[in-house]
C-alpha positions as CSV (number, residue, x, y, z in Angstrom):
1,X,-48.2,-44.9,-97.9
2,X,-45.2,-45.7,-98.9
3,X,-45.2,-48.3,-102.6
4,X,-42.4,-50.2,-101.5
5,X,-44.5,-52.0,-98.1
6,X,-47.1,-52.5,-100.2
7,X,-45.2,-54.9,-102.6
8,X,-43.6,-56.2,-99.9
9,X,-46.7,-57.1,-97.9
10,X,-48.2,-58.3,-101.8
11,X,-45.4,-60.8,-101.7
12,X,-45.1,-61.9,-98.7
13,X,-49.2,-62.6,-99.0
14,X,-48.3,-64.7,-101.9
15,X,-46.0,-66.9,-100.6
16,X,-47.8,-67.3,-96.6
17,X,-51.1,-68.1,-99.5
18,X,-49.8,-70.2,-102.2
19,X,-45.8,-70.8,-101.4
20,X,-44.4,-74.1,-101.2
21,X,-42.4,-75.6,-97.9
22,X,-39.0,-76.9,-98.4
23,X,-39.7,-79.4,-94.4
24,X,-38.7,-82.6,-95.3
25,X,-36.0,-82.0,-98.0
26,X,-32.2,-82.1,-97.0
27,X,-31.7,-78.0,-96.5
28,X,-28.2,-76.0,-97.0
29,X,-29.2,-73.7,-94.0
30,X,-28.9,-73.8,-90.7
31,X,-29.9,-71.7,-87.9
32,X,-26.9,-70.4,-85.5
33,X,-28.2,-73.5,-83.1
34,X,-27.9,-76.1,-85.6
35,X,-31.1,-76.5,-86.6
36,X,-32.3,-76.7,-90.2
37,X,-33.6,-73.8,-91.8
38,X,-36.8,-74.1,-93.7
39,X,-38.4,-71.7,-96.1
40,X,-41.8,-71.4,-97.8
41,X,-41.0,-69.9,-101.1
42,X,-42.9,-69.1,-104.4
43,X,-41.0,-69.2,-107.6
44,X,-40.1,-65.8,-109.8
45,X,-41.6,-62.9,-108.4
46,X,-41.1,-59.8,-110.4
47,X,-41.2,-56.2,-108.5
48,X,-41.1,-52.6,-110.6
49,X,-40.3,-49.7,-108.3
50,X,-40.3,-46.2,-110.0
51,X,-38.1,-44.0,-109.1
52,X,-38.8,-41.1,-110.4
53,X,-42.1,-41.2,-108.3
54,X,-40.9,-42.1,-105.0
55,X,-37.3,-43.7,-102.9
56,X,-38.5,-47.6,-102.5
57,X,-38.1,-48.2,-98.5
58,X,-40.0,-49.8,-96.4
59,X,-41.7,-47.8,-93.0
60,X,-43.4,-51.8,-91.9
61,X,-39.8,-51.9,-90.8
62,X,-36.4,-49.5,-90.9
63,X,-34.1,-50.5,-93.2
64,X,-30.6,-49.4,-92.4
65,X,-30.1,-46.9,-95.4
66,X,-26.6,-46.0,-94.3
67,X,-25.2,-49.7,-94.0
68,X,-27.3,-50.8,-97.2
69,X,-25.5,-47.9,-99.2
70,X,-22.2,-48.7,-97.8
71,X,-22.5,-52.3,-98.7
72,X,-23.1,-51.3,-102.8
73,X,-20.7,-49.1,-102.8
74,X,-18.0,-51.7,-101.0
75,X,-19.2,-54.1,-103.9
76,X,-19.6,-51.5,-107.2
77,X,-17.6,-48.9,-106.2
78,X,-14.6,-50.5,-103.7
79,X,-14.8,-53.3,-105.9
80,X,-13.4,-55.7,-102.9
81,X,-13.9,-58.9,-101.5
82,X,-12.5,-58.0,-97.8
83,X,-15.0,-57.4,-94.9
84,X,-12.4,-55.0,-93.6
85,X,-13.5,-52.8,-95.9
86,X,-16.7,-52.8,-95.2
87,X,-18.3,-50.8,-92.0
88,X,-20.8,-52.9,-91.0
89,X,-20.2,-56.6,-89.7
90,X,-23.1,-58.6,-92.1
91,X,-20.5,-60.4,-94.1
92,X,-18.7,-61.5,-91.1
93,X,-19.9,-65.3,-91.1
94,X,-18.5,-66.1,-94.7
95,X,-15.1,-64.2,-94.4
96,X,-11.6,-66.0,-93.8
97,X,-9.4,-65.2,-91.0
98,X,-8.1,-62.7,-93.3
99,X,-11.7,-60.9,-94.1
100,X,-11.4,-62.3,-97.8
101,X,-15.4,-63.4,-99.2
102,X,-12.9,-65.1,-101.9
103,X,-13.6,-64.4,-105.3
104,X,-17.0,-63.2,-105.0
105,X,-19.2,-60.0,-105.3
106,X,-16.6,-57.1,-105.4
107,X,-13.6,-59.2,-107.1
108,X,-15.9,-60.4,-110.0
109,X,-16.7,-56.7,-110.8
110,X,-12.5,-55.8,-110.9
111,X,-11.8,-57.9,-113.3
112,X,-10.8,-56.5,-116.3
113,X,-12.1,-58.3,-119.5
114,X,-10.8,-57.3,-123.1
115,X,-13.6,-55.9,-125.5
116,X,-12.9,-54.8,-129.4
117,X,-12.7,-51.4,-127.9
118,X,-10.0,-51.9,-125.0
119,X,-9.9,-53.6,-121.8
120,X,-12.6,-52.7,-118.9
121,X,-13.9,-54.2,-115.4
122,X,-17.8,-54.8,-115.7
123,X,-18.4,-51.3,-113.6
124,X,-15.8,-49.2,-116.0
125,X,-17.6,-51.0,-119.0
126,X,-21.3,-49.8,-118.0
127,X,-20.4,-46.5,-117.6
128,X,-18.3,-46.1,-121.0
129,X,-21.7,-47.5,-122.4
130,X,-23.7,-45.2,-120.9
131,X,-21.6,-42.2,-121.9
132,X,-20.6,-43.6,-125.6
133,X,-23.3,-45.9,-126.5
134,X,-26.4,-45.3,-124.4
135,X,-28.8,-47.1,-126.7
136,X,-26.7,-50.5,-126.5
137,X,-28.9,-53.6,-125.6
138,X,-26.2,-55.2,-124.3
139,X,-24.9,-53.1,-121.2
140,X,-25.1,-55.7,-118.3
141,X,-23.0,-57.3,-115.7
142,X,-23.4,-60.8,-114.4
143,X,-20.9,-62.0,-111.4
144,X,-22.4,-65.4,-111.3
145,X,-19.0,-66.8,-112.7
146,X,-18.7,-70.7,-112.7
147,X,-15.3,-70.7,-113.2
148,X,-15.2,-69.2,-109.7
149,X,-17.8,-70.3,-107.4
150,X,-15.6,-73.2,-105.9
151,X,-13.9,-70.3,-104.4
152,X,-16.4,-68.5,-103.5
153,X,-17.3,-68.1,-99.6
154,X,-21.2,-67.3,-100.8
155,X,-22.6,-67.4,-104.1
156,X,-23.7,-64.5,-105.2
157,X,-27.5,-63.8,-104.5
158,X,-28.1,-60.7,-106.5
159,X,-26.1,-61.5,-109.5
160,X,-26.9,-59.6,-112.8
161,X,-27.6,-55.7,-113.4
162,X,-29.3,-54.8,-117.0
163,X,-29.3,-51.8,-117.8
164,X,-31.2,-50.3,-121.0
165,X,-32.0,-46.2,-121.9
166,X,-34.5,-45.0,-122.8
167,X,-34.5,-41.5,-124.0
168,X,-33.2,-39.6,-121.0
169,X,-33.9,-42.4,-118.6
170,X,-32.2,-44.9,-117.2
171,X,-33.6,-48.1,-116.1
172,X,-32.3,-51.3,-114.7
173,X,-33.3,-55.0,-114.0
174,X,-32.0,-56.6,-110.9
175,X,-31.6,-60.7,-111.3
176,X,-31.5,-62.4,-107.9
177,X,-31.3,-66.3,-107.7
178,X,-32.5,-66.5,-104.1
179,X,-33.9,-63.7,-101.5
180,X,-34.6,-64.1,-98.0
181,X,-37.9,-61.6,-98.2
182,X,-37.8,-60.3,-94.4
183,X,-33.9,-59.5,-93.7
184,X,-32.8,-58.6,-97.3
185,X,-35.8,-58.0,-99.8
186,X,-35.7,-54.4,-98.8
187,X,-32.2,-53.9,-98.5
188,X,-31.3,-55.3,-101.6
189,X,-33.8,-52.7,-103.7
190,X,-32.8,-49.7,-101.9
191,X,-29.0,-50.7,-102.7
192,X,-30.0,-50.9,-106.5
193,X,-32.1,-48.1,-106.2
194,X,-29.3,-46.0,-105.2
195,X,-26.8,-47.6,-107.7
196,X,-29.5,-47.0,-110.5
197,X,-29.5,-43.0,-109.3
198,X,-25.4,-43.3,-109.4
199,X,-25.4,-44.7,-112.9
200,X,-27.9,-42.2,-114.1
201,X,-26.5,-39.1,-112.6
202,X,-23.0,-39.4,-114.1
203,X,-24.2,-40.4,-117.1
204,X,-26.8,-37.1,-117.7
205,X,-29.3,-39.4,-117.4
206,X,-32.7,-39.4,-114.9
207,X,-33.4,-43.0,-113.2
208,X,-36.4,-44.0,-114.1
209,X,-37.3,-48.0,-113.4
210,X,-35.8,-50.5,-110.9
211,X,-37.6,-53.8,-112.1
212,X,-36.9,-56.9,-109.2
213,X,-36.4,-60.6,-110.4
214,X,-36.5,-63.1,-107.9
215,X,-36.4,-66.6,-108.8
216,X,-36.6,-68.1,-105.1
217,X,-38.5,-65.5,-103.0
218,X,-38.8,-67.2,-99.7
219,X,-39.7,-67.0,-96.5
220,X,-37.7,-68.6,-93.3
221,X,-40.2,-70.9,-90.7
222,X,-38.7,-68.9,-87.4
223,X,-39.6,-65.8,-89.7
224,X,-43.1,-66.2,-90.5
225,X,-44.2,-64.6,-86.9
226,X,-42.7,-61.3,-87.6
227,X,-43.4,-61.4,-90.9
228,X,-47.2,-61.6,-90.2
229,X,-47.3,-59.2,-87.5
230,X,-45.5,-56.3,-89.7
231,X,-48.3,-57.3,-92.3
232,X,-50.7,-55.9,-89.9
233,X,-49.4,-52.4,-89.3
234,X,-50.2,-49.4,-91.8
235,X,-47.6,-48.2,-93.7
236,X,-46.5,-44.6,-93.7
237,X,-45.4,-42.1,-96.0
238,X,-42.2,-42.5,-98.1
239,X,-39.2,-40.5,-97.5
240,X,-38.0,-37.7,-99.8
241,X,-34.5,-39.4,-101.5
242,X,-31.6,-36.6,-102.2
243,X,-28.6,-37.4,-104.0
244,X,-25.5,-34.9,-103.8
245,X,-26.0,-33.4,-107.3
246,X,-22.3,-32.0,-107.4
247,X,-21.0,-35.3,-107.8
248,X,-20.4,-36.2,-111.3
249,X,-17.6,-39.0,-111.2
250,X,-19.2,-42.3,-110.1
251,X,-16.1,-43.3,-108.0
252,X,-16.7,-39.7,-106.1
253,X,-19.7,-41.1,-104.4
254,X,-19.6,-41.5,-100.7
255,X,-22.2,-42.9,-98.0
256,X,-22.8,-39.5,-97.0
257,X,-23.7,-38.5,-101.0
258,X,-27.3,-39.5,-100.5
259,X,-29.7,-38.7,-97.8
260,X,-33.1,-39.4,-96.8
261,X,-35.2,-36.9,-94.8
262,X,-38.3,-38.0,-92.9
263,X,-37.8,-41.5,-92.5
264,X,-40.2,-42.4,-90.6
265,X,-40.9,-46.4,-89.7
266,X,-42.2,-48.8,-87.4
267,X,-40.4,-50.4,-84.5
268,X,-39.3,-54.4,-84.6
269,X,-39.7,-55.4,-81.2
270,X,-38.1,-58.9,-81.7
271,X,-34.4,-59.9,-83.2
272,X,-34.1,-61.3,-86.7
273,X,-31.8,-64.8,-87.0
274,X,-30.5,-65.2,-89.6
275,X,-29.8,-68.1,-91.5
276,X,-26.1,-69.3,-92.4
């Protein structure tokens, strides 16, 4: 049985239980057909996946492990803001007619910033720390900038990355403001699982935990039907997770660097909207 449907079910039973509707407030989100998207959310839910036990995907559902991975490395590892450097087409409704996101995500992390000890982008700074001061508390990244939203096409949703060593292992605390539980909760962990397993790797270091913070873990009202129906399905074994263990600079890493074998999951026999 694989940990990660089990939290996900755990959460999801939480806010269908006890979660609070947003019907009857002025909403942001709209559905592709105009209509207003509501959620039933609960308020800071806080996940721990370990990863030296087992890769944290879901079977109730695939996840697209390739696109997921692709996406975290066109954010960390890219470093860009333009969809056209991206594979998949998920960022398509907030790019310009040029692909540009504006200065979100990617072009928060290439930003160099001057330190006592020279001048680093957040990425370049967590991995000096983790080579030359491992047993800093204060190796983080946070791309929630206000200075910068108002040109912003999204604000960020996942938006701060703590890392702290312990001994030989790494782990990491993901802070996301808002998650939409059925078409990203899953594909945001796997993406900091595997960033977690970058960071450790060239670093000499073993991943150990991923803990999740979400402050607004919600639920969409056109969501709720599939939600409950992959509630009732069993989950199945987790897949084995392989990273390509020859790789030792973290701007080496490619989509094909990391592998999972025996994926197996359950079908979703109805399309996902999603919310803009």
């Amino acid at each position: 049985m694989s940990k990660a449907d089990a939290t996900f079910t755990e959460n999801c039973r939480q806010i269908i239980g006890t979660g609070v509707w947003d019907k009857g407030f002025d909403v942001r989100p709209h559905w592709p057909d105009g209509t207003p998207a509501y959620t039933k959310k609960s308020f800071c839910i806080v996940n721990r996946y370990n990863l030296a036990e087992e890769f944290p995907i879901m079977t109730l559902r695939k996840t697209n492990f390739k696109n997921a991975v692709d996406e975290i490395l066109w954010i960390w590892q890219k470093k860009s803001n333009n969809i056209n450097h991206l594979n998949s087409r998920i960022w398509d409704s907030w790019a310009d007619e040029q692909g540009s996101i504006g200065k979100a995500y990617g072009y928060q992390l290439s930003v160099k910033h001057r330190y006592k000890d020279g001048e680093f982008d957040q990425v370049d700074r967590i991995l000096y720390d983790l080579k030359n001061n491992p047993h800093s508390r204060r190796i983080m990244s946070n791309i929630y900038v206000h200075s910068d939203l108002s040109e912003m096409n999204l604000y960020p949703c996942a938006y701060s990355m703590t890392y702290n060593v312990s001994g030989k292992t790494l782990n990491g605390i993901l802070n996301q403001r808002s998650q939409d539980m059925l078409t990203a909760n899953n594909w945001n962990v796997c993406q900091y699982a595997v960033l977690l397993h970058m960071f450790a790797q060239v670093s000499g270091l073993e991943a150990g935990e991923l803990v999740h913070v979400i402050a607004d873990a919600h639920i969409y009202d056109r969501h709720m039907p599939v939600v409950e129906d992959m509630m009732k399905k069993h989950s199945l074994p987790a897949p084995g997770f392989k990273i390509d263990k020859t790789v030792n600079n973290f701007y080496d890493f490619k989509i094909e660097s990391f592998i999972l074998e025996n994926y197996e999951y359950h079908k979703l026999d109805k399309k996902i909207e999603v919310a803009v």
